[in-house]
N, C-alpha and C positions, 0 to 999 in steps of 0.2 A: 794718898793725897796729902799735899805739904800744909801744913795751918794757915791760917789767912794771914801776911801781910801788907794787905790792904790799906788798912786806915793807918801803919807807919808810913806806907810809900805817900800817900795821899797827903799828908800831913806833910811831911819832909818836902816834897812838889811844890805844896800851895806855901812855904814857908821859901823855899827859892825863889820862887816866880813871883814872892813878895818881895821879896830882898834886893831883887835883879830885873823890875818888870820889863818887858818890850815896851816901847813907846810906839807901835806902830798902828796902833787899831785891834779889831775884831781877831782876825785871820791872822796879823803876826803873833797877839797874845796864843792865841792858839798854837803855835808854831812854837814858838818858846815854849809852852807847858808841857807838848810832846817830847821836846828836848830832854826837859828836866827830867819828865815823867821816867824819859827810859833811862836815863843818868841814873836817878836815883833808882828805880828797880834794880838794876846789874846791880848796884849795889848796895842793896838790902840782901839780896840772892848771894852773894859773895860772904856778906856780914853774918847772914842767919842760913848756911844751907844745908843744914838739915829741917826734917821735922820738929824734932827736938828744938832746937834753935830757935827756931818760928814759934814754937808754942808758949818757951820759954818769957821770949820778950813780949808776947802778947798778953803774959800774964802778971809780969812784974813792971810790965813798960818799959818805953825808950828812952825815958827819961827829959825828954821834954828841950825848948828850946833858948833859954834865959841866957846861956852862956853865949850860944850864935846870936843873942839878940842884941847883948852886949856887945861881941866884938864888932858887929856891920853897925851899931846905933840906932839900931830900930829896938832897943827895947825901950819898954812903956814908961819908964821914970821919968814924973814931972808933967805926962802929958794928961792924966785924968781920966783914962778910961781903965778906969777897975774894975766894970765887968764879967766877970768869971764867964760866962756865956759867952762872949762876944771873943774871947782865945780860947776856949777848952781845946780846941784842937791842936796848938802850939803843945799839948803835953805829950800828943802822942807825934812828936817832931825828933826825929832819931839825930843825933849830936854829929858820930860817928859817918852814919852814914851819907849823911849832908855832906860833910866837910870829903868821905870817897867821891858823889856825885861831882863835887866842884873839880877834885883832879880830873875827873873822867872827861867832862865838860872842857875843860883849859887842854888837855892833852889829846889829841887822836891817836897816837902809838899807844897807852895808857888803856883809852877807851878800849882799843881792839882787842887788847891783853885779857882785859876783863872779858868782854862779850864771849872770849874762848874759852876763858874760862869756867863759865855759868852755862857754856853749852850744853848740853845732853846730861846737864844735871837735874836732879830731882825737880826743880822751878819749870824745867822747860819741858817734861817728860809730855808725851802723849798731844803737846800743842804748836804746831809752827809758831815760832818767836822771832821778830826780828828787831833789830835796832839800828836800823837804819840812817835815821833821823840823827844818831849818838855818834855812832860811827863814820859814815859818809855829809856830812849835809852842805845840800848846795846852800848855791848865793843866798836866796831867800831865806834859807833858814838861819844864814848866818845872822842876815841881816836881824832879822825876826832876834834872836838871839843874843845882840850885840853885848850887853851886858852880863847876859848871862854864862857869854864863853871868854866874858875879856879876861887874861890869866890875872893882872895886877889887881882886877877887881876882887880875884874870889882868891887872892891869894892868902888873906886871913885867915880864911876856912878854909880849905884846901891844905895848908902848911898844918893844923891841926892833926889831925891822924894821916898823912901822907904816907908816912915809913912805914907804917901799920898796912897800908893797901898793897905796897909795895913786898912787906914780907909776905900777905898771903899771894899776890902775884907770881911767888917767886918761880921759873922753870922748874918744872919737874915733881912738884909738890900738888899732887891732885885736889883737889877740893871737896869732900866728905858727899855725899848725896845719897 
């Protein structure tokens, strides 16, 4: 069993879904989180796939979110909540992986590449996985998602480690499991 990347994925989600909200209600927020949620898994599973991997950053962290908060402007300078409580979980907001979710997000050739690649790897062994929602999504979801898949929005993050998703992407280069 692969170590928990749980509370990265979780973090890196609710740090999207902050960044990028739906404006549409109940059911589109939902709809947008589902996005993120599987964006961001593929890749974390891409970033960390082995065990090792996994257990690695779960013990030295992912280092947190200050620099993504910097460049979309939602970091905290000036506005007075200091807190420490009220973010702890921006520290477990992985940099890298945000900025793969955002390509995966903005691209659907991208997303598929990925989805194939995390296939039948160690993350997915033993459990139907799918990502649907990442890879196909209808109208609604688009809708639900406007910001969170518009490419100019997330092209700050996205442009971040890009070439990086891209060289593990590459044809023919398996991915470790």
């Amino acid at each position: 069993m692969l170590a928990d990347l749980s509370p990265l994925i979780a973090a890196t989600t609710q740090w999207l879904t902050c960044a990028y909200p739906s404006g549409g209600g109940a059911l589109a927020a939902a709809l947008c989180e589902v996005q993120a949620r599987q964006a961001v898994t593929v890749a974390a599973w891409l970033r960390y796939p082995t065990q090792m991997d996994a257990a690695l950053v779960g013990m030295a962290g992912p280092g947190g979110s200050a620099r993504l908060d910097w460049i979309t402007g939602a970091d905290s300078a000036g506005r007075g909540d200091d807190d420490p409580d009220d973010h702890a979980w921006r520290t477990w907001v992985d940099e890298v992986v945000a900025s793969w979710a955002a390509c995966l997000l903005t691209d659907p050739e991208l997303a598929g590449l990925a989805v194939a690649a995390v296939a039948g790897g160690g993350h997915t062994a033993g459990a139907p996985v799918e990502f649907r929602r990442l890879v196909a999504p209808d109208d609604r979801d688009r809708r639900a998602a406007a910001l969170l898949r518009h490419p100019d929005l997330l092209a700050p993050v996205a442009e971040l480690h890009h070439s990086q998703l891209l060289d593990r992407l590459k044809p023919g280069e398996a991915l470790i499991a």
